[in-house]
N, C-alpha and C positions, 0 to 999 in steps of 0.2 A: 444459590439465591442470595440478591443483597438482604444484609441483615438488616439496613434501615429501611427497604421498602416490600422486603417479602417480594419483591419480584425478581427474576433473573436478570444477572450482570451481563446476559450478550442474547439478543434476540435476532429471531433470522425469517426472514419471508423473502419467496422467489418470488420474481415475477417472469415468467416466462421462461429463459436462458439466463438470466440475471439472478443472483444469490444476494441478499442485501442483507448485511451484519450490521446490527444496531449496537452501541455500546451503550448500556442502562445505568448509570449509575451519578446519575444527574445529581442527587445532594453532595455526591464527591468530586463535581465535576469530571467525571468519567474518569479516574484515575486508575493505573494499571496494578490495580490490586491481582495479590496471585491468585485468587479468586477467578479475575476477569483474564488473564494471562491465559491460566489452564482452559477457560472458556472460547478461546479465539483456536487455542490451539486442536483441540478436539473440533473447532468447528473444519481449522483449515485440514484437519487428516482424514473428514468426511469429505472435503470438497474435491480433496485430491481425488478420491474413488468417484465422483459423481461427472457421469457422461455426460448428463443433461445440462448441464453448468457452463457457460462459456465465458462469464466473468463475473466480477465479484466487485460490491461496492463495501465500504466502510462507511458506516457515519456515526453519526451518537447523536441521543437525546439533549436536552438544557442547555444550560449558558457558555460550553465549552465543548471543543471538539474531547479534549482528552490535557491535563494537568500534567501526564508524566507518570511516575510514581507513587503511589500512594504515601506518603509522609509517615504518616500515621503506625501504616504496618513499618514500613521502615524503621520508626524511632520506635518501636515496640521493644527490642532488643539490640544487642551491641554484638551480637553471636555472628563471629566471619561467616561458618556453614551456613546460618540461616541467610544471610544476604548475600553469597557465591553461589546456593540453590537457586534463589528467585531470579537474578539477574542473570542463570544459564539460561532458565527457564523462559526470560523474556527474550535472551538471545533468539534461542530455537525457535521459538514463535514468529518473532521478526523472519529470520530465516528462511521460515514455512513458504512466508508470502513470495520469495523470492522463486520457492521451489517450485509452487502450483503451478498447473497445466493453465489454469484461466490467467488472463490479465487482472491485477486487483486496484481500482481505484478508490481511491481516498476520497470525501466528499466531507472538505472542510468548513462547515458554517460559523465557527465561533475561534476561540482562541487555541492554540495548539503549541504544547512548553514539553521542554526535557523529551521523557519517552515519549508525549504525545508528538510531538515534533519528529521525534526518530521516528515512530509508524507512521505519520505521513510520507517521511525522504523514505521508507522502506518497500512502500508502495509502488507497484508501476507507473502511475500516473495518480494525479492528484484536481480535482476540478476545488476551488477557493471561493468562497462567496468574498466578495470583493472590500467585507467588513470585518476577515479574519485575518487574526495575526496568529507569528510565531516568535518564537523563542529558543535557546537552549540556556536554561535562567539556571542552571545547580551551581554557577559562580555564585549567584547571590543570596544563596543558602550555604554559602560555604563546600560545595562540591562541586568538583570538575563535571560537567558532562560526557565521561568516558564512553558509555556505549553508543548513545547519541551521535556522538562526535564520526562512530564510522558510518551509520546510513548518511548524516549529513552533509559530512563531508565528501563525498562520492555523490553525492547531488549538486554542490555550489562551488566545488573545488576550494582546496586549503585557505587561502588569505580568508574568502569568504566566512566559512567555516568559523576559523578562528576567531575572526572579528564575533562574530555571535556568541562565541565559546568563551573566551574573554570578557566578554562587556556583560553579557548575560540581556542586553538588550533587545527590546521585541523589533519583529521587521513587518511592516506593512503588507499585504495582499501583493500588493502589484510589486513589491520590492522581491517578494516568493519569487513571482513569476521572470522578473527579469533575469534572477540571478539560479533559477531552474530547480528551485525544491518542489514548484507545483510547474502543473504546464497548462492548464486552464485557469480563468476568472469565469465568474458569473453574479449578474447582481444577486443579491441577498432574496428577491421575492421570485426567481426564474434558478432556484442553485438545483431545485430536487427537477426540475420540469430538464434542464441541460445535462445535470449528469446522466441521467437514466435515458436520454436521447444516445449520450454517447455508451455505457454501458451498453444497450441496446445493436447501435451500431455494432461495434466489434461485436457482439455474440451473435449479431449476422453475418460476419465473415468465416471460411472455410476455417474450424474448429482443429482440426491436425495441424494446419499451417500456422496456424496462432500460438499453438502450445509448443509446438519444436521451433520456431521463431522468437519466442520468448525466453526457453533454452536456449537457444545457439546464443542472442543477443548478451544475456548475465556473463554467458560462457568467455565470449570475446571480448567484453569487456576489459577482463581480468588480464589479458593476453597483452604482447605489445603487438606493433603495428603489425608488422610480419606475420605474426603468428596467428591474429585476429585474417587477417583475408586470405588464406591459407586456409584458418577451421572454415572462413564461411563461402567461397567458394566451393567448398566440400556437401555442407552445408546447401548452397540452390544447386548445385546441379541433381544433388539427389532427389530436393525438394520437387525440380520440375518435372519426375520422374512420377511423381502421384496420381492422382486420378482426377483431385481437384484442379491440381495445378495444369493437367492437361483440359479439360473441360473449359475451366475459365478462360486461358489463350485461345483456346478454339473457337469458343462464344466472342471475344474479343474483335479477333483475327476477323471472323465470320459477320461480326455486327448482329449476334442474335442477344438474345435475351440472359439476362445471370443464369446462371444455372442454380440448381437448390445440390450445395454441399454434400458432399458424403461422408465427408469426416475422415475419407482416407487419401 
């Protein structure tokens, strides 16, 4: 529970196939206290086990997506252990998202810095309302943005990266978009009506082929050229071997109607 509002730091309501994580803690502007950290992650080890779930949105309450780190507890102590636990602890979290069976999109309405910034580039996909910015600003508190720097960077490529990492300077909505930390805009009064359209979307596509498709994808990523069409060649032709995967080319092929998914 936050201590300043007696309500809880991560709230959750499904809507349908859609799992939507609120981040609560709008007087801190939703800062990644390990409070809120253990809270995302307990949600994402339930979400893992949950069948009914086909993706997963982030957002937050108030005037900010997410600040980063909480400062606060940070400058609490000077203890290596106590800030090498938390900052494993936000790795793995980060992490989580990478792992999940669902796609997770980010749904950024306000400002998004440091760690908040790295859980958006951590994200699969990111929908912007067109009046947020970001940041990786721990230059201008005197600290590199280390952890930050790997989701970011694996979203805007290096030069990019750095120029943010360096300057500690915010970048505009559409500057996200061009340079690929997000991959949607949306104005500011249609941001909840367009993400949850697209959320929606993918949780109506075949549910196996999404979740080992999003596997395979991190997987090859990480690969070089070779070695990425090699896994993912492996990769469709097993895929086209499924049930949905046959049904849909069939319906396709055929000119009949979608077929309703089976998940295998």
């Amino acid at each position: 529970m936050s201590k300043a509002s007696n309500e809880p730091v991560l709230l959750r309501r499904d809507e349908g196939h859609v799992a939507v994580l609120t981040l609560n803690r709008p007087h801190a502007m939703n800062a990644l206290s390990g409070e809120l950290i253990d809270a995302l992650q307990a949600e994402f080890d339930r979400l893992a086990r949950d069948k009914e779930i086909r993706c997963v949105v982030i957002e937050a309450t108030g005037r900010a997506f997410s600040t980063g780190h909480d400062l606060k507890e940070v400058t609490s102590t000077r203890d290596y252990a106590f800030h090498h636990d938390l900052l494993t602890r936000c790795s793995a979290m980060m992490m989580s998202i990478k792992r999940l069976p669902q796609p997770v999109i980010a749904k950024v309405h306000a400002l998004a810095t440091a760690a908040g910034c790295q859980l958006v580039a951590a994200c699969d996909l990111a929908v912007a309302s067109t009046d947020a910015t970001f940041a990786t600003s721990g230059i201008n508190n005197g600290l590199f943005c280390g952890t930050p720097s790997v989701a970011v960077g694996r979203n805007v490529g290096s030069k990019r990266a750095l120029d943010m990492l360096f300057t500690g300077q915010p970048i505009d909505a559409a500057t996200a978009l061009r340079d690929g930390l997000v991959s949607r805009l949306a104005p500011p009064d249609k941001l909840d009506e367009e993400t949850m359209a697209f959320a929606q979307h993918i949780a109506s596509q075949p549910p196996q082929q999404i979740a080992s498709g999003k596997a395979m994808f991190h997987t090859h990523m990480a690969m070089d050229l070779e070695q990425a069409y090699a896994y993912a060649t492996d990769f469709m032709a097993g895929a086209i071997q499924r049930e949905d995967a046959q049904a849909g080319i069939d319906a396709f092929a055929g000119k009949k109607p979608k077929p309703d998914w089976k998940g295998r």
